[in-house]
Structures are given as C-alpha cells and as structure tokens.
C-alpha positions as CSV (number, residue, x, y, z in Angstrom):
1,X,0.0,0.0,0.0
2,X,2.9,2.6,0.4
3,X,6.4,2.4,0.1
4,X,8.6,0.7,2.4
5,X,10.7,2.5,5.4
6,X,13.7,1.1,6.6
7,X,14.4,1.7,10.3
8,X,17.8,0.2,12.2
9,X,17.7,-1.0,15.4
10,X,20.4,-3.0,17.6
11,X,18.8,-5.9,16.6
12,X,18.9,-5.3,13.0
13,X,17.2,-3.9,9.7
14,X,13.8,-3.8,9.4
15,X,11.3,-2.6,6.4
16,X,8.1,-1.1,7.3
17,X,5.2,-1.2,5.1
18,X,1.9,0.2,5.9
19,X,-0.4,-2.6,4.1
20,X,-3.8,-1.6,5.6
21,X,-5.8,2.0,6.4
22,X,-9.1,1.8,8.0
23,X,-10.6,5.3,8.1
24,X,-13.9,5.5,6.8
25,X,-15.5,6.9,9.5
26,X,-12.7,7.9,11.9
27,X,-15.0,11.0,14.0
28,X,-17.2,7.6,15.1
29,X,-15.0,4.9,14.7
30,X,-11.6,6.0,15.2
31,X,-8.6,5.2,12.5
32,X,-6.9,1.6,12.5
33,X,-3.6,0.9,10.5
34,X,-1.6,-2.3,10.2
35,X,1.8,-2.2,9.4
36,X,4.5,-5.3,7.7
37,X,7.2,-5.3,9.2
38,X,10.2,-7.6,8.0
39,X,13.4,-8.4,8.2
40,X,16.2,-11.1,6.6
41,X,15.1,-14.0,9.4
42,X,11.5,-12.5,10.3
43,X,8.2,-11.2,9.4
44,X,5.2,-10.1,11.3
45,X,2.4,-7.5,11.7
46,X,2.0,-4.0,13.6
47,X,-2.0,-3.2,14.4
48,X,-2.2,0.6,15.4
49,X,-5.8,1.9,16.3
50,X,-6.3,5.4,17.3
51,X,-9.5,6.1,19.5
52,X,-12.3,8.7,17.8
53,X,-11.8,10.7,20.8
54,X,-8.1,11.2,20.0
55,X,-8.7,11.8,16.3
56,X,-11.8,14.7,17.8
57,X,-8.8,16.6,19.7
58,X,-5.9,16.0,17.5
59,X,-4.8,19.1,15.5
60,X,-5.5,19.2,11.7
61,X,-2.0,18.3,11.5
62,X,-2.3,15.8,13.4
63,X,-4.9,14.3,11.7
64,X,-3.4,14.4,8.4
65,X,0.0,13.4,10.0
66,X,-1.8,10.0,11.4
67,X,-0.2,7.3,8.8
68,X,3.2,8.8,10.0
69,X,2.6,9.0,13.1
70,X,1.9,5.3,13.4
71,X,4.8,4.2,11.6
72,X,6.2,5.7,14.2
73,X,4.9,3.8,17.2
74,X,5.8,0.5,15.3
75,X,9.3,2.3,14.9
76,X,9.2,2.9,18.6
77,X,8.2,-0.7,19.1
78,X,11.4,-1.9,17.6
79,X,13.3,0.2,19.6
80,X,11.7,-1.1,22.2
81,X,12.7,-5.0,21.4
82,X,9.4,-6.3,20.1
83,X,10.4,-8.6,17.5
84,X,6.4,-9.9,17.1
85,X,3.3,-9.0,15.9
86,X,1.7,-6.9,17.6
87,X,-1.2,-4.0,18.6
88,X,-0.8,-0.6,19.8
89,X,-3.8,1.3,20.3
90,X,-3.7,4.7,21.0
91,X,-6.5,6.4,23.2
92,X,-9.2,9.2,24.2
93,X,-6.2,10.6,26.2
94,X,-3.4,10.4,23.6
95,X,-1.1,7.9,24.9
96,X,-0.3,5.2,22.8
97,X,0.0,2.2,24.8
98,X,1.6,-1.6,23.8
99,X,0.6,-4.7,26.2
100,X,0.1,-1.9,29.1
101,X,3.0,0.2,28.9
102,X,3.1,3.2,27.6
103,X,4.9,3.8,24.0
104,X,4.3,7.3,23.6
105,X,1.9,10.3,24.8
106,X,0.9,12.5,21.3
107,X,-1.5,15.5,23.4
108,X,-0.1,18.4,24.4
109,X,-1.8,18.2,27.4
110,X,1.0,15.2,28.2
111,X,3.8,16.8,27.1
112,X,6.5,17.3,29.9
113,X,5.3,15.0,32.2
C-alpha cells in the first residue's frame, strides 16, 4: 500500500510497510492501521488503532500526519525490542499504549510530564 521504510535497530534492519488504512469513519470509529514489518530471518504485523476521541482533539495536523505517526509507534516498538506481531492502540487521552505500557503520549496536554 505505500512504500517501504527502513528503520535500524540493535537488533537489526527492518522494512516497514503500511499494508492496511481503516478510516472510513474515523469522527465515530476511530482510524486503524496495520503495518508489515520484515526483516532477513523475520516477518510479522504491527496493528495501530487510534480512538475517535483522539482523532476529535488532534490538530488538523495531526490528523493528516496519522499514517506517520503510526509508523512511528511501530518504529518505537522496535526500539523497544518487540520482535512480534503486535497492537498498539492509542487512546481518548493520547497515549499510545503496547501490552500496558506506555509507547508514547501525542497530546499536548501530556507533554513534559
């Protein structure tokens, strides 16, 4: 679906490739993504989901940023040392969150903290 992003962690190489959008209604039923991710030895996929709450506060920018923005969780989730699929789902409050801990907060209103 888009081209691929190569992002190097101590593990290794890794291509990312968003392969899926879901945003047909994202004011009522927020805005899901799922990422490829692959590398020589392994293969898997990233679900991201962002809550319609979040996608009500987020900025225009934001908003139009949101395909970045969750490559950059799965990024994040490399960096991280998750080697396997996975789901990161990103809430009312803006903090994206990976089996319970915290990836990332994307409000201002976290910022700081």
């Amino acid at each position: 679906m888009t081209k691929g992003h190569e992002h190097h962690t101590r593990a290794g190489s890794w291509q990312i490739r968003q392969i899926q959008a879901v945003d047909t209604d994202p004011m009522f039923s927020g805005v899901e993504y799922t990422f490829s991710v692959e590398s020589d030895e392994l293969g898997f996929e990233v679900q991201v989901t962002f809550a319609p709450i979040f996608y009500h506060l987020a900025s225009l920018r934001h908003r139009v940023r949101l395909p970045e923005t969750a490559r950059g969780l799965v990024t994040r989730l490399l960096d991280h040392g998750v080697a396997t699929a996975a789901s990161i789902h990103v809430g009312s409050d803006g903090v994206a969150k990976h089996a319970g801990r915290v990836l990332a907060k994307l409000l201002p209103l976290h910022r700081g903290r």
